[in-house]
N, CA, C and O atoms as a GROMACS GRO file, in nm:
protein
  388
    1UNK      N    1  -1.007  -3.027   2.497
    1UNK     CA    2  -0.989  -3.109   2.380
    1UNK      C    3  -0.894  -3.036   2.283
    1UNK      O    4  -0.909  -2.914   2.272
    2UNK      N    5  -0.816  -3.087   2.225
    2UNK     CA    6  -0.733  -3.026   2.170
    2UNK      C    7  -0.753  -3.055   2.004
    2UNK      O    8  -0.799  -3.163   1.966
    3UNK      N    9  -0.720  -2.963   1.922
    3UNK     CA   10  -0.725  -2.956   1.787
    3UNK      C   11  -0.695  -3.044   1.741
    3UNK      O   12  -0.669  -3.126   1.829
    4UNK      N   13  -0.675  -3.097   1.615
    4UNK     CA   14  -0.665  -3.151   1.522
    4UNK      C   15  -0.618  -3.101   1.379
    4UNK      O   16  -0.696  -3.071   1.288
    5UNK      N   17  -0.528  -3.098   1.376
    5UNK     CA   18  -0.439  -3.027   1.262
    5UNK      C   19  -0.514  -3.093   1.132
    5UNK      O   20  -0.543  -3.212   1.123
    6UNK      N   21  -0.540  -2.981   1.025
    6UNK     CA   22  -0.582  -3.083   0.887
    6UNK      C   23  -0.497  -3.064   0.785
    6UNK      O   24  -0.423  -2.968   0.807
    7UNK      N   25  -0.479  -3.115   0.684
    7UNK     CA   26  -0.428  -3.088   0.512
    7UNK      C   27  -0.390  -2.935   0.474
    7UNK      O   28  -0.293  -2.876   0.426
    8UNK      N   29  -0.586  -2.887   0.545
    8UNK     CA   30  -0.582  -2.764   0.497
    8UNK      C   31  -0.540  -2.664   0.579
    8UNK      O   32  -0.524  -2.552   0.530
    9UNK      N   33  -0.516  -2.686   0.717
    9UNK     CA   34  -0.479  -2.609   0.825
    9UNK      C   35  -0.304  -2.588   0.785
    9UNK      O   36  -0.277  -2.469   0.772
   10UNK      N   37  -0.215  -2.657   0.769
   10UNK     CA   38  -0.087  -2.677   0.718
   10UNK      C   39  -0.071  -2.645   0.604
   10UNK      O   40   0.050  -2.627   0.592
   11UNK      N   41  -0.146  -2.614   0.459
   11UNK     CA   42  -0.120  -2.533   0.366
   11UNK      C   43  -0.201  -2.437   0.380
   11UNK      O   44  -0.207  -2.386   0.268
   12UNK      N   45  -0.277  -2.373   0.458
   12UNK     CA   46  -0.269  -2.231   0.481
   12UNK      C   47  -0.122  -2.134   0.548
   12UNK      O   48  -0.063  -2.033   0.509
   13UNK      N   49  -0.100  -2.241   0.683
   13UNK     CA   50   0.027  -2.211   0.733
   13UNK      C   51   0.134  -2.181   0.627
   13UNK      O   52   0.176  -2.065   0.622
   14UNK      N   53   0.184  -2.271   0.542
   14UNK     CA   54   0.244  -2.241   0.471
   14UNK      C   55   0.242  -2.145   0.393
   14UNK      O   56   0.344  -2.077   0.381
   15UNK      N   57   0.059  -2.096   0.278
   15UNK     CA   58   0.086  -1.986   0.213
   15UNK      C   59   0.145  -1.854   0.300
   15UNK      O   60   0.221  -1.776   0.243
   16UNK      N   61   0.115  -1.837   0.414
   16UNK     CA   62   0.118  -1.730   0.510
   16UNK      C   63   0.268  -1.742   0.533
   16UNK      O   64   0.321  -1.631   0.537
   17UNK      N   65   0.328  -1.817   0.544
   17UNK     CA   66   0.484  -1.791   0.570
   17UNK      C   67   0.547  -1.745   0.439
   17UNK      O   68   0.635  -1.660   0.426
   18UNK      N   69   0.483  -1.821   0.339
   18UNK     CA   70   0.555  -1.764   0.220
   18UNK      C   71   0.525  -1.592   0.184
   18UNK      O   72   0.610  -1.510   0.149
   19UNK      N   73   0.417  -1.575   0.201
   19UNK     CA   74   0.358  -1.426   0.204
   19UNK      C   75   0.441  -1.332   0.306
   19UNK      O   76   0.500  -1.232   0.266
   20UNK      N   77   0.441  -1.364   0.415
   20UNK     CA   78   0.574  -1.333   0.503
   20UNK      C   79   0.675  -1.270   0.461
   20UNK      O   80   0.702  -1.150   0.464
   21UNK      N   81   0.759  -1.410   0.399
   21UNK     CA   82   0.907  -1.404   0.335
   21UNK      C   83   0.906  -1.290   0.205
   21UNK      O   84   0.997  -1.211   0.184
   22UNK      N   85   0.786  -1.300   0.126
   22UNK     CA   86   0.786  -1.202   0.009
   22UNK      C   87   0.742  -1.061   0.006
   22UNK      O   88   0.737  -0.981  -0.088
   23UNK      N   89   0.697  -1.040   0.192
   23UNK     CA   90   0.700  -0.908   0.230
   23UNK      C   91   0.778  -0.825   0.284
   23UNK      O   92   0.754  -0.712   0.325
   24UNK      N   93   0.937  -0.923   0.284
   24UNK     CA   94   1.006  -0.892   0.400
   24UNK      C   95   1.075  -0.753   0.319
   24UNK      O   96   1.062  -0.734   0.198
   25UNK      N   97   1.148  -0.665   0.411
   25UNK     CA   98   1.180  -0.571   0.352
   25UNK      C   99   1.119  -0.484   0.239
   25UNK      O  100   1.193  -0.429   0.157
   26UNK      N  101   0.991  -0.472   0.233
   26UNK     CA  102   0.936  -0.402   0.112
   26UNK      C  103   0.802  -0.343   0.251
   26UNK      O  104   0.761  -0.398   0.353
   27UNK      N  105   0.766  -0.200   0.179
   27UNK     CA  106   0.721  -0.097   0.274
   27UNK      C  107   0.573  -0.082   0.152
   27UNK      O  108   0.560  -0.127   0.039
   28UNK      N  109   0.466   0.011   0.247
   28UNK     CA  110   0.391   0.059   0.168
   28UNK      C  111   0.344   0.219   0.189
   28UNK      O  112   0.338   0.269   0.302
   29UNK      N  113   0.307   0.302   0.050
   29UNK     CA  114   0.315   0.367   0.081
   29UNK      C  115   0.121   0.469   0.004
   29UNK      O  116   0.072   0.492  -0.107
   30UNK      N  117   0.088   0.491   0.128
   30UNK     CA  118  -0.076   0.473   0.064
   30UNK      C  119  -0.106   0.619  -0.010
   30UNK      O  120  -0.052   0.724   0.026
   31UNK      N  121  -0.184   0.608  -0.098
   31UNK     CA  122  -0.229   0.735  -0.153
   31UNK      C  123  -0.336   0.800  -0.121
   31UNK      O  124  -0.446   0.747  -0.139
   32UNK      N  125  -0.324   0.929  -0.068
   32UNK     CA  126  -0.477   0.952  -0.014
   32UNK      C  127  -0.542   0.959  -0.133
   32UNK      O  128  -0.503   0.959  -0.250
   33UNK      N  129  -0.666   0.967  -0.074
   33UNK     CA  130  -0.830   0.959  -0.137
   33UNK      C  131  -0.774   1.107  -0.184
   33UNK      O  132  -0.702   1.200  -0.148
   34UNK      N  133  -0.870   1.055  -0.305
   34UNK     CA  134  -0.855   1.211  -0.368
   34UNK      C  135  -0.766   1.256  -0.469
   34UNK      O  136  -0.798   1.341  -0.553
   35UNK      N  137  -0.622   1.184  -0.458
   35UNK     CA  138  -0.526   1.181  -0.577
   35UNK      C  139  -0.539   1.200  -0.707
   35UNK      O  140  -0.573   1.092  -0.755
   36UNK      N  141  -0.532   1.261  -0.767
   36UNK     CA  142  -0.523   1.223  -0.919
   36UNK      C  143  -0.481   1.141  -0.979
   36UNK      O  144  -0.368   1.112  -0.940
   37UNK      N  145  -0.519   1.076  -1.068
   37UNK     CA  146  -0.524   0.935  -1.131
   37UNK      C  147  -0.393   0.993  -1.195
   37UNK      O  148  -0.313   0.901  -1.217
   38UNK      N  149  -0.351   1.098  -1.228
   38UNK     CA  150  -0.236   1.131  -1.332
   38UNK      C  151  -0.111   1.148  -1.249
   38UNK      O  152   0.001   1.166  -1.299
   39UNK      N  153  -0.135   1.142  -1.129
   39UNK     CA  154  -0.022   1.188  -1.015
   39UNK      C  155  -0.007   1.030  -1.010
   39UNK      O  156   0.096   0.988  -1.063
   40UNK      N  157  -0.076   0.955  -0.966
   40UNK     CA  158  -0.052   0.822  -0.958
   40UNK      C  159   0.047   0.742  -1.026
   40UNK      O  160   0.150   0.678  -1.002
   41UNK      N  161  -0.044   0.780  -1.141
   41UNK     CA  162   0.090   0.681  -1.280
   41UNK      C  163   0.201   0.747  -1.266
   41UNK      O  164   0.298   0.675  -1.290
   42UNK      N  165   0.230   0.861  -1.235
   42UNK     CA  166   0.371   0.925  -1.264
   42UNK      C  167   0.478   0.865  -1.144
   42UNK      O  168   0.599   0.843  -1.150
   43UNK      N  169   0.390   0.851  -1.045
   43UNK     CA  170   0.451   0.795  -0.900
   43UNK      C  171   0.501   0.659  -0.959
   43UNK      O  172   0.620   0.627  -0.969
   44UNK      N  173   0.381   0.575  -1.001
   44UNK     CA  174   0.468   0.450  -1.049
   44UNK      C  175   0.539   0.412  -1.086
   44UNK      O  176   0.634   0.347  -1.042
   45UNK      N  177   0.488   0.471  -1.246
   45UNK     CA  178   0.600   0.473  -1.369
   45UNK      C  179   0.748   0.540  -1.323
   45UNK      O  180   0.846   0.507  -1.390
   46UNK      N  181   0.761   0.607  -1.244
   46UNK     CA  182   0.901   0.713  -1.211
   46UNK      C  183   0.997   0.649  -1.084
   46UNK      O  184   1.112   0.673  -1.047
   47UNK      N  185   0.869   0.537  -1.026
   47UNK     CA  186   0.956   0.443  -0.903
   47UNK      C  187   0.953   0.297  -0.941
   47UNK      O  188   1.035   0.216  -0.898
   48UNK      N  189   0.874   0.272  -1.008
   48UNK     CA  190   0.828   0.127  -1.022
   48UNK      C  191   0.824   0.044  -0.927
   48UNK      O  192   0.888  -0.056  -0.893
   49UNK      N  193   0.701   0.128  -0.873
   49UNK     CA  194   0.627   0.052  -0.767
   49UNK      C  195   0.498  -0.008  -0.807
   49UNK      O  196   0.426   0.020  -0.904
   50UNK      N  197   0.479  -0.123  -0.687
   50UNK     CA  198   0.371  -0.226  -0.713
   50UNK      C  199   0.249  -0.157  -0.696
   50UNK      O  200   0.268  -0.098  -0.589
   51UNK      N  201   0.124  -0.124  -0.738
   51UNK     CA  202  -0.001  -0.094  -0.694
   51UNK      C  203  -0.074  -0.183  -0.619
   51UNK      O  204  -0.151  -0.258  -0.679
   52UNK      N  205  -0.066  -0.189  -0.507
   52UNK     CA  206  -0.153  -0.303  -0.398
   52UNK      C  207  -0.288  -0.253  -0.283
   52UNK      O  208  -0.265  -0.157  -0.209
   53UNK      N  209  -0.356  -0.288  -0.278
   53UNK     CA  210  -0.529  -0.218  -0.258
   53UNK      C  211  -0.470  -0.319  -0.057
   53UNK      O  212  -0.442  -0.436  -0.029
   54UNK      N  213  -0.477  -0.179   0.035
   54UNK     CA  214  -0.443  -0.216   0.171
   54UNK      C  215  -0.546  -0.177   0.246
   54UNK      O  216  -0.565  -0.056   0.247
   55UNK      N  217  -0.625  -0.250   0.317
   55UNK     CA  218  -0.731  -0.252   0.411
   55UNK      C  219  -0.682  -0.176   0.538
   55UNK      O  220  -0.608  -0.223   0.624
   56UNK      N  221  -0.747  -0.025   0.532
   56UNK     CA  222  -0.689   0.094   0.621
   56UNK      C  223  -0.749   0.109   0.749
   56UNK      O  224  -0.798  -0.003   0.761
   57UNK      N  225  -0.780   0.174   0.857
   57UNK     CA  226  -0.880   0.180   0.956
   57UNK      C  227  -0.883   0.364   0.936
   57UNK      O  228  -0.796   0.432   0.990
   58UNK      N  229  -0.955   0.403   0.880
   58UNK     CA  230  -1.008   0.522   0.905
   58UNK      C  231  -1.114   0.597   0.954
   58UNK      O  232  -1.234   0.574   0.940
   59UNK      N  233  -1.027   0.751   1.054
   59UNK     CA  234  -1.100   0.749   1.162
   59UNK      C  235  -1.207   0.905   1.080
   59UNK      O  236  -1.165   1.021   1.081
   60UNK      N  237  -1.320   0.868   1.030
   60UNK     CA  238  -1.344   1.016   0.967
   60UNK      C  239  -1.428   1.068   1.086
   60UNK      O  240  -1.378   1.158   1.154
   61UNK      N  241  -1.583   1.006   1.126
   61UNK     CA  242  -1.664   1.037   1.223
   61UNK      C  243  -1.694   0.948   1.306
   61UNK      O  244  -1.745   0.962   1.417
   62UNK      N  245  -1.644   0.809   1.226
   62UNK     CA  246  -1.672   0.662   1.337
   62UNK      C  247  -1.591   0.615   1.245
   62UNK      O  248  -1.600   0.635   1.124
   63UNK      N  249  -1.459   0.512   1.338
   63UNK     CA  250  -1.382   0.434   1.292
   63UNK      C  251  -1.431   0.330   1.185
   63UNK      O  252  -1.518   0.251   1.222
   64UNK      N  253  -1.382   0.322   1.050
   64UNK     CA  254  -1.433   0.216   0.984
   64UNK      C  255  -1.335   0.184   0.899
   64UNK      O  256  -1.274   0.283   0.859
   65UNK      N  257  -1.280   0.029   0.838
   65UNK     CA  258  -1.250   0.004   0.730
   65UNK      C  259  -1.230   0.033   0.577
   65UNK      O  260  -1.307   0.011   0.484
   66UNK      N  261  -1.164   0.064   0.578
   66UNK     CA  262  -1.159   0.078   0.368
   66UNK      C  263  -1.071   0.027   0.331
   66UNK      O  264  -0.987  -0.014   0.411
   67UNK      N  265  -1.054   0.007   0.172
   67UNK     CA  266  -0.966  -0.020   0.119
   67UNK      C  267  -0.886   0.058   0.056
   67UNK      O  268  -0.963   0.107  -0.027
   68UNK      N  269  -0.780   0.105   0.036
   68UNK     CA  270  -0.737   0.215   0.022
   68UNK      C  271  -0.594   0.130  -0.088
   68UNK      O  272  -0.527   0.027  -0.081
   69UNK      N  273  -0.606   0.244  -0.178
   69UNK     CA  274  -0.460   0.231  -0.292
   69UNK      C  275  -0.319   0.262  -0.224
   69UNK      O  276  -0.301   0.362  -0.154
   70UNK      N  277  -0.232   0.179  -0.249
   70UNK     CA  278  -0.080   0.168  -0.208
   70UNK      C  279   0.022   0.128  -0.291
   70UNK      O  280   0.004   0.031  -0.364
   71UNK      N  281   0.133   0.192  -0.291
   71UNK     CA  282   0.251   0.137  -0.365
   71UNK      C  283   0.340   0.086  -0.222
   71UNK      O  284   0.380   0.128  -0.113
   72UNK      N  285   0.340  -0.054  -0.320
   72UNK     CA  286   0.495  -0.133  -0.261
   72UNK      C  287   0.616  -0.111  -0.284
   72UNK      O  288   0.617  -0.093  -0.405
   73UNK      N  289   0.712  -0.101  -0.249
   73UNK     CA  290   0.850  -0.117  -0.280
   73UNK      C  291   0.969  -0.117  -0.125
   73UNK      O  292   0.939  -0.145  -0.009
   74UNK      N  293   1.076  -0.084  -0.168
   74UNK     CA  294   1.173  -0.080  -0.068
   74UNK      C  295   1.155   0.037  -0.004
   74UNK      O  296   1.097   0.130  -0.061
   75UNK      N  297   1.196   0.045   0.105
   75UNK     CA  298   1.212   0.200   0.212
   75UNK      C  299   1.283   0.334   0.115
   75UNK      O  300   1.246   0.447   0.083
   76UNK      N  301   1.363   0.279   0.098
   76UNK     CA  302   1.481   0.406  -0.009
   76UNK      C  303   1.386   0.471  -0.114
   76UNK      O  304   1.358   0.586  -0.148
   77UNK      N  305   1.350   0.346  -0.151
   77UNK     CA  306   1.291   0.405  -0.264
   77UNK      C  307   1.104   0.458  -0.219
   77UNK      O  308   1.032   0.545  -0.269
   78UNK      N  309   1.090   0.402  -0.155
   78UNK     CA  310   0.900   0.448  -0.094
   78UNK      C  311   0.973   0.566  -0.038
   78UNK      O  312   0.944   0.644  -0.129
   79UNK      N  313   1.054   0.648   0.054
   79UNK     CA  314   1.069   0.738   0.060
   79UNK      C  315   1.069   0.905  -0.026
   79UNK      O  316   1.022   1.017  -0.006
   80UNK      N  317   1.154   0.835  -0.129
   80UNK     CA  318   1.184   0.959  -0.270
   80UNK      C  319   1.025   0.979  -0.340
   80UNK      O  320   0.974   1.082  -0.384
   81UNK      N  321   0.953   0.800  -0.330
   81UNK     CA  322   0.844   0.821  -0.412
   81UNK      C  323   0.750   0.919  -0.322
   81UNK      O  324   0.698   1.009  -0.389
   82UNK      N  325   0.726   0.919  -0.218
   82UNK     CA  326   0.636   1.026  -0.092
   82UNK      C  327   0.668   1.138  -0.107
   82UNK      O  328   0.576   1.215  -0.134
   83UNK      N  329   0.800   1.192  -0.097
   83UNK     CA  330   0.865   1.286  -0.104
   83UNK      C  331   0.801   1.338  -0.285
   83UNK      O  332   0.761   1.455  -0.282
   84UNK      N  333   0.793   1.296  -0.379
   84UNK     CA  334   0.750   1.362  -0.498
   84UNK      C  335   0.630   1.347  -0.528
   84UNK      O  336   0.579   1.414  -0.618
   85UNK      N  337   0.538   1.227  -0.437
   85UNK     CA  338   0.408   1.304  -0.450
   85UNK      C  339   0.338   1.350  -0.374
   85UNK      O  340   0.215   1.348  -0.380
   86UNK      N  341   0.429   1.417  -0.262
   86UNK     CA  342   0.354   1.524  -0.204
   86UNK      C  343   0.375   1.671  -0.310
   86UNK      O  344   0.290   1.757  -0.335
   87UNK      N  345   0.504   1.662  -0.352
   87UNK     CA  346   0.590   1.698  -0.392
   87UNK      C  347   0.465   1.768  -0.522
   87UNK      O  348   0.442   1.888  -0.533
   88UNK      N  349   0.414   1.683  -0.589
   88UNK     CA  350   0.334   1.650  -0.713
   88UNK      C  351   0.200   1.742  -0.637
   88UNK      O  352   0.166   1.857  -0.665
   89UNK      N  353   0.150   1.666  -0.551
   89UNK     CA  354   0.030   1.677  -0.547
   89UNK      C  355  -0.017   1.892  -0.425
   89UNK      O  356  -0.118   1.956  -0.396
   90UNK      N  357   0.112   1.905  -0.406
   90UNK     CA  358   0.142   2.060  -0.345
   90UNK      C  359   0.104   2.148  -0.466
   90UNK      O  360   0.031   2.247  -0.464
   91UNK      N  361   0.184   2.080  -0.599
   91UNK     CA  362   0.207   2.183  -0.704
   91UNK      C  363   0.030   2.170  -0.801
   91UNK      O  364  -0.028   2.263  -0.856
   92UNK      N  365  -0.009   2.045  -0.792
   92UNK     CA  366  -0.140   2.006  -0.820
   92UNK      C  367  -0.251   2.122  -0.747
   92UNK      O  368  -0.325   2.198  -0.809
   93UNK      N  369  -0.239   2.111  -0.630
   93UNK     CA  370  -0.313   2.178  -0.545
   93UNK      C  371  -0.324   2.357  -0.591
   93UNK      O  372  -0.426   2.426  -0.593
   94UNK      N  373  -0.184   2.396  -0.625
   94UNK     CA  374  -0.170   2.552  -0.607
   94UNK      C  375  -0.191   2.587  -0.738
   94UNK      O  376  -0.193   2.706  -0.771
   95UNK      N  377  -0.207   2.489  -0.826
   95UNK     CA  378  -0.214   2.506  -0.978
   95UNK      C  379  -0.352   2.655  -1.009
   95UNK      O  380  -0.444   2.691  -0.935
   96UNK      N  381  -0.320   2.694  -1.108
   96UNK     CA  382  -0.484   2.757  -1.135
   96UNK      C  383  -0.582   2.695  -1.233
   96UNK      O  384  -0.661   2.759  -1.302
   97UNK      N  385  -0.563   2.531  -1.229
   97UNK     CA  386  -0.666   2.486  -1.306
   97UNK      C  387  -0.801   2.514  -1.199
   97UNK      O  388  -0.915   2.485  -1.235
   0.00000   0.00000   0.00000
């Protein structure tokens, strides 16, 4: 027996293509657990990137789900932003607070 297409089956399709199109070329780039909330904003504010919450599979002792913090943006630029907060979070680390 074959389906039956509804109203709502065809504007789901649609939000999903549009979601698609408005992901195209834009990367993410996740922050580990643990970050500093002050490393964060600086990442943003200094790339102006999107803050978007990405459903991760992490493997700690048994594979499970989380939701985990991410910045959006372009490749060029998600690159420089990784690059300074590791960058950030090295000098965080070795600090003597």
């Amino acid at each position: 027996m074959a389906k039956i297409l509804s109203l709502d089956d065809l504007i789901y399709n649609e939000e999903r293509e549009k979601e698609k199109k408005e992901l195209e070329g834009l990367y993410d780039l996740i922050i580990p657990p643990g970050t500093p909330s002050t490393i964060i904003y600086d990442v943003v504010e200094e790339f102006d990137l999107e803050p978007v919450n990405r459903e991760v599979t992490v493997n700690i002792v048994e594979s499970d789900k989380r939701e985990l913090l991410a910045l959006r943006g372009k490749l060029d630029i998600i690159r420089e932003a990784e690059k300074f907060l590791y960058e950030e979070l090295d000098a965080w680390v070795n600090s003597d607070y």
